[in-house]
C-alpha positions as CSV (number, residue, x, y, z in Angstrom):
1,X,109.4,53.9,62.9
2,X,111.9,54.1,65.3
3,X,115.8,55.3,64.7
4,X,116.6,51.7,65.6
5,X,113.6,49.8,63.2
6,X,115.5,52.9,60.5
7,X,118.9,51.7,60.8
8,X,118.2,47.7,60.5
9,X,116.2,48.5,57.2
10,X,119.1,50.5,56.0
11,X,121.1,47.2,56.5
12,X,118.6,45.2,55.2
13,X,119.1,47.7,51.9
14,X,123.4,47.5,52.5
15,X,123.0,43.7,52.1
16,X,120.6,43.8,49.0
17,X,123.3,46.4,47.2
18,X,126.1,44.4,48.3
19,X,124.7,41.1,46.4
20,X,124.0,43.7,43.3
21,X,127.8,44.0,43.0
22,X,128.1,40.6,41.5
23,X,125.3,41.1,39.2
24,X,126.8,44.6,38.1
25,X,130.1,43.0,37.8
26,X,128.8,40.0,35.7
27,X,126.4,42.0,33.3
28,X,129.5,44.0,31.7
29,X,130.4,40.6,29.9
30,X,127.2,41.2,27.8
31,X,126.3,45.0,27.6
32,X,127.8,48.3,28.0
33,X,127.5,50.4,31.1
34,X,124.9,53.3,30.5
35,X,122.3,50.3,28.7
36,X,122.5,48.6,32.0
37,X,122.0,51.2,34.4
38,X,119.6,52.7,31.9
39,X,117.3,49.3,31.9
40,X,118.1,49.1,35.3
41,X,116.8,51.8,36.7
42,X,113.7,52.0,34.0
43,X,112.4,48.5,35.6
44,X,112.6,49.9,39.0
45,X,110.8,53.4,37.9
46,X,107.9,50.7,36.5
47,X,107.8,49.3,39.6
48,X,107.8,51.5,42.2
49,X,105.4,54.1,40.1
50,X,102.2,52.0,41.1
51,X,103.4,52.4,44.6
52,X,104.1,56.3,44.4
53,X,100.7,56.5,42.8
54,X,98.9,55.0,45.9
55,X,100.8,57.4,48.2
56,X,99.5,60.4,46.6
57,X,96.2,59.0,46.4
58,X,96.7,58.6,50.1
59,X,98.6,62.2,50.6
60,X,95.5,64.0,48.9
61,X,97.5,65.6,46.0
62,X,100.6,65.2,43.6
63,X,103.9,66.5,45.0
64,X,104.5,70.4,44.7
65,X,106.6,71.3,42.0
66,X,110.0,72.0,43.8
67,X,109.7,68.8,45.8
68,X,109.6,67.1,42.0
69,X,112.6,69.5,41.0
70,X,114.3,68.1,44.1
71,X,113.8,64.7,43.4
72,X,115.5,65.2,40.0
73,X,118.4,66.8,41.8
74,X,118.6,63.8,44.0
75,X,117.9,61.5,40.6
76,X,120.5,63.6,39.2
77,X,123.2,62.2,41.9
78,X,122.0,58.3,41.4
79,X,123.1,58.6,37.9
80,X,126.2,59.8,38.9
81,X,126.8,57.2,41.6
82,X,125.4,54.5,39.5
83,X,127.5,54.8,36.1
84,X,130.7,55.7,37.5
85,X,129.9,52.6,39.9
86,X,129.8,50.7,36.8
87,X,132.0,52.0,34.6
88,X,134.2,51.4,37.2
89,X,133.1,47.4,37.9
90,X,134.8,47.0,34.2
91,X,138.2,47.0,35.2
92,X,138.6,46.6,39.0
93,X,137.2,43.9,41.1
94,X,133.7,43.4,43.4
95,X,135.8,43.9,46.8
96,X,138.0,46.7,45.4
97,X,134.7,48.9,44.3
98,X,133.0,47.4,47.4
99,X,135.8,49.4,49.3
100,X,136.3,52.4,47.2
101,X,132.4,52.9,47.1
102,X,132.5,52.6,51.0
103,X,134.2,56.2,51.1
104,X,130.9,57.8,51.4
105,X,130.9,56.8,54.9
106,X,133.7,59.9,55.1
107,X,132.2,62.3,52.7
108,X,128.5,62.4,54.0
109,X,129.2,64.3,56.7
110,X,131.6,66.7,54.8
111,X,129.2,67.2,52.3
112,X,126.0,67.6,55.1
113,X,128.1,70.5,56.6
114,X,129.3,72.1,53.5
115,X,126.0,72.1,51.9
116,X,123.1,72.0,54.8
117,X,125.4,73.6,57.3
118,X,124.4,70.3,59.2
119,X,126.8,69.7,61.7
120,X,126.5,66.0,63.0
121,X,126.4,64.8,66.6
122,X,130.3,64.2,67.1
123,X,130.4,60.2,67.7
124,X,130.0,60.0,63.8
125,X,133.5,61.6,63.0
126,X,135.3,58.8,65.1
127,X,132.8,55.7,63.8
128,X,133.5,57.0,60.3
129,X,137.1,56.8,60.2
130,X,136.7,53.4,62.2
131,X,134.1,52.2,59.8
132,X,136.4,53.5,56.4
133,X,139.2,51.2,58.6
134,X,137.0,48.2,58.4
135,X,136.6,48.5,54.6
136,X,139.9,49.0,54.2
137,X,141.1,45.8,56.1
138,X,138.1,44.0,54.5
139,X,140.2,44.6,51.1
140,X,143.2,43.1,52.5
141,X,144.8,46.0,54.5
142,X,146.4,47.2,50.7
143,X,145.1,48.1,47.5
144,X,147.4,47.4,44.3
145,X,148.3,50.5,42.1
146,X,145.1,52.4,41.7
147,X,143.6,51.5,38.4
148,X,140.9,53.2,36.2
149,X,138.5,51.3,37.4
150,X,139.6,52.2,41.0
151,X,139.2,56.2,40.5
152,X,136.0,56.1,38.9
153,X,134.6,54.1,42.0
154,X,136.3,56.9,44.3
155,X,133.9,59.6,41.8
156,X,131.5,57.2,42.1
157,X,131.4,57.9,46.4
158,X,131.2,61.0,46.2
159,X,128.0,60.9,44.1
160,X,126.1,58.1,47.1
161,X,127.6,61.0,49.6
162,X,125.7,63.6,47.4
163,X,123.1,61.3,46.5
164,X,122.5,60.1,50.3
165,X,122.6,63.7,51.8
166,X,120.1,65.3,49.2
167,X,117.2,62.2,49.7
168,X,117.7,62.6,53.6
169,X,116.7,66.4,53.1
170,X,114.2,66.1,50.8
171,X,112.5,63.0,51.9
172,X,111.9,64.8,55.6
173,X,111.0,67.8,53.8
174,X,108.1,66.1,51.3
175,X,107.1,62.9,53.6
176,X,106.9,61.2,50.1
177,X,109.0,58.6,49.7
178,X,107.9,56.6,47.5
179,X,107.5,59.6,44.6
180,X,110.9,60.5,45.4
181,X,112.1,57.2,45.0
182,X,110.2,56.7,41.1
183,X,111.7,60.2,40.2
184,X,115.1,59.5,40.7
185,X,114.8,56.3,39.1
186,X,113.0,57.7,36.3
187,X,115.7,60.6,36.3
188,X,118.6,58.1,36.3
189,X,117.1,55.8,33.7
190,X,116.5,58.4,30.7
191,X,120.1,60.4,31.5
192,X,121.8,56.7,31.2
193,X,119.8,55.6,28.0
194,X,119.9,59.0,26.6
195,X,123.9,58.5,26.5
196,X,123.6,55.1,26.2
197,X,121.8,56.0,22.4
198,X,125.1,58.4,21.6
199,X,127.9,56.3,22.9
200,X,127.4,52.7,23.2
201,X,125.8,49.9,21.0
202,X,123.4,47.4,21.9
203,X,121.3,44.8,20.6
204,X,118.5,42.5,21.9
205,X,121.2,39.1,21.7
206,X,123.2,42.0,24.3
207,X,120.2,42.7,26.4
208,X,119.0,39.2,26.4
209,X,122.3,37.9,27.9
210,X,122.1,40.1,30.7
211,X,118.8,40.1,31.5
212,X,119.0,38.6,34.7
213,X,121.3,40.2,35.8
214,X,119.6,43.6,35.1
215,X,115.9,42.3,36.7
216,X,118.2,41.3,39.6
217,X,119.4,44.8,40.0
218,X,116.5,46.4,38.8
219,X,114.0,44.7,41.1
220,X,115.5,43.9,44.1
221,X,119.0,46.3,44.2
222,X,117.3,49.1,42.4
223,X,113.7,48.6,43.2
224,X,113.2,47.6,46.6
225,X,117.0,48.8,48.1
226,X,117.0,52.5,47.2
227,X,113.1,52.2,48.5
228,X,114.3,50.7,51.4
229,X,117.2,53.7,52.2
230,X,114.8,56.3,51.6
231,X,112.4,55.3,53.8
232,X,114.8,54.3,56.6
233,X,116.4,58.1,56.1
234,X,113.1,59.6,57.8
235,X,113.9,58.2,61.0
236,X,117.5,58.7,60.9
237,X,120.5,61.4,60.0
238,X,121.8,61.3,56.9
239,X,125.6,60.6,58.8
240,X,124.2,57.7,60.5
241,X,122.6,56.0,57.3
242,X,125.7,56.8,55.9
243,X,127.1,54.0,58.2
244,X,125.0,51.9,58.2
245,X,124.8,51.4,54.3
246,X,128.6,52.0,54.0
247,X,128.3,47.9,55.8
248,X,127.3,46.5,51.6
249,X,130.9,46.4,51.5
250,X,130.8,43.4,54.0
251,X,128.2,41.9,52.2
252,X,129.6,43.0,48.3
253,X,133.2,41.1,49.5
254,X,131.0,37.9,50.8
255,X,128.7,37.2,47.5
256,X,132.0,37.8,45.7
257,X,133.9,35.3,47.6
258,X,131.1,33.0,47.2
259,X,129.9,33.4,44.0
260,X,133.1,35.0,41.8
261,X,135.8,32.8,43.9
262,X,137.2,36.6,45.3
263,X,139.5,35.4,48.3
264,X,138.5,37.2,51.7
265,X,142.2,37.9,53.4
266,X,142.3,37.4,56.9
267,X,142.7,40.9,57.6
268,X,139.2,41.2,56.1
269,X,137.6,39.3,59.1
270,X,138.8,41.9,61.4
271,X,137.6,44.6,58.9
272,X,133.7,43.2,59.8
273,X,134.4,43.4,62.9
274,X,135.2,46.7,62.9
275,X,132.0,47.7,60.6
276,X,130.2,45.9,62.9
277,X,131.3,48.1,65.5
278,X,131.4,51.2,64.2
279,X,127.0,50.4,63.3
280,X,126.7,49.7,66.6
281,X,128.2,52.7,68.2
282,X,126.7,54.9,66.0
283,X,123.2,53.1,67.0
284,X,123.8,53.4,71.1
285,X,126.6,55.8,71.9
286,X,124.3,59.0,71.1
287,X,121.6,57.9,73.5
288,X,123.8,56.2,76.1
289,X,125.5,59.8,75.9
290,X,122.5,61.5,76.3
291,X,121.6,59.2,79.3
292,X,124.8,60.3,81.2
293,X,124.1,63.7,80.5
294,X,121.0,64.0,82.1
295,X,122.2,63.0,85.0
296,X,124.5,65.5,86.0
């Protein structure tokens, strides 16, 4: 796969998650947080397993023992992301988490050179802050006085950021995507119902309510997305996915226009352009750059 073929199906994966926001947002009418990231991410573990299973059959043998120990780690980060995500969905809007969620874009790098020592190629300093701009303005240019809701979806980014820089590493490192991917959903799914069991109550009238919303999200959001990002991060930094996924805040504000009735301000239209820009630039400036170089 090429870094180009990478990068559209990590935006194929940004637009999936960005329709998951109004099914995340919806399902908290019916069940409580860690139940639905719980079930969630259980249906996508059942569905992806088959998958893993026929990559190992094809790889020769199971996965080593630390590359399953990192995959935890990295499952370990989804569960963060994903309940403070939806903890956070409870009490502050689709386009408000869209945004605050998008400030992974900014921390990936931080956290690629604080942990990995990975210093990125330099363009992706400048196209983070302009794609973090875009996000902004696709929220209206303002935010209202931060709300609970609001802080946990700032935890909630640095958790992708974590959860986004360890599957990059370990994914080159183990050339096994798929197990990585049925790990961390497998991971995620028994911490969430394990404090799902001490904390909240639910019943089968609770589950059966929400249960499109969770084979939405566990299918397609969970299931096929997250496969979707590990398997483009092969070909492609963990900065640049970074990006290009931070862009399912375009697509999180347009399903909740269009579905919830969530108003798009017109400072939000220059917003997409400026995602838009800042995927592009991260996509041709390095080579172009590299071009020019090599002709001196």
């Amino acid at each position: 796969m090429t870094r180009l073929q990478a990068n559209l199906v990590l935006l194929l994966a940004a637009a999936i998650w960005g329709g998951g926001f109004v099914a995340q947002a919806t399902a908290m009418d019916a069940i409580g947080p860690f139940w639905f990231v719980g079930l969630r991410f259980a249906i996508a573990a059942i569905a992806v397993l088959p998958f893993a299973l026929l990559e190992q059959k094809r790889q020769g043998s199971p996965p080593r023992r630390m590359d399953l120990l990192a995959f935890i780690l990295v499952g370990t980060a989804l569960f963060g992301g994903a309940i403070t995500q939806q903890i956070g969905l409870t009490t502050t809007t689709v386009t408000n988490s869209a945004f605050l969620t998008g400030l992974y874009v900014v921390f990936v790098p931080v956290i690629s050179v604080l942990l990995f020592r990975q210093a990125p190629h330099w363009i992706i300093w400048p196209v983070a802050l302009i794609a973090l701009c875009g996000i902004f303005l696709l929220s209206g240019g303002s935010l209202t006085a931060m709300s609970t809701g609001d802080l946990w979806s700032v935890t909630c980014a640095v958790f992708w950021a974590l959860q986004i820089v360890l599957a990059g590493r370990f994914v080159a490192r183990s050339a096994r995507p798929l197990a990585l991917s049925a790990t961390q959903f497998a991971t995620c799914a028994l911490l969430s119902i394990a404090f799902g069991m001490a904390w909240e109550p639910v019943s089968l009238a609770a589950i059966e309510n929400s249960l499109g919303e969770i084979l939405y999200v566990g299918l397609i959001s969970s299931g096929l997305a997250f496969v979707l990002q590990v398997i483009g991060q092969r070909y492609t930094t963990a900065p640049q996915a970074a990006i290009f996924l931070s862009s399912e805040a375009l697509f999180g504000a347009f399903f909740g226009a269009a579905l919830l009735g969530e108003t798009l301000p017109a400072a939000g239209y220059f917003g997409c352009a400026l995602i838009l820009l800042a995927m592009l630039t991260v996509e041709l400036a390095p080579e172009l750059l590299k071009r020019r170089n090599s002709t001196y």
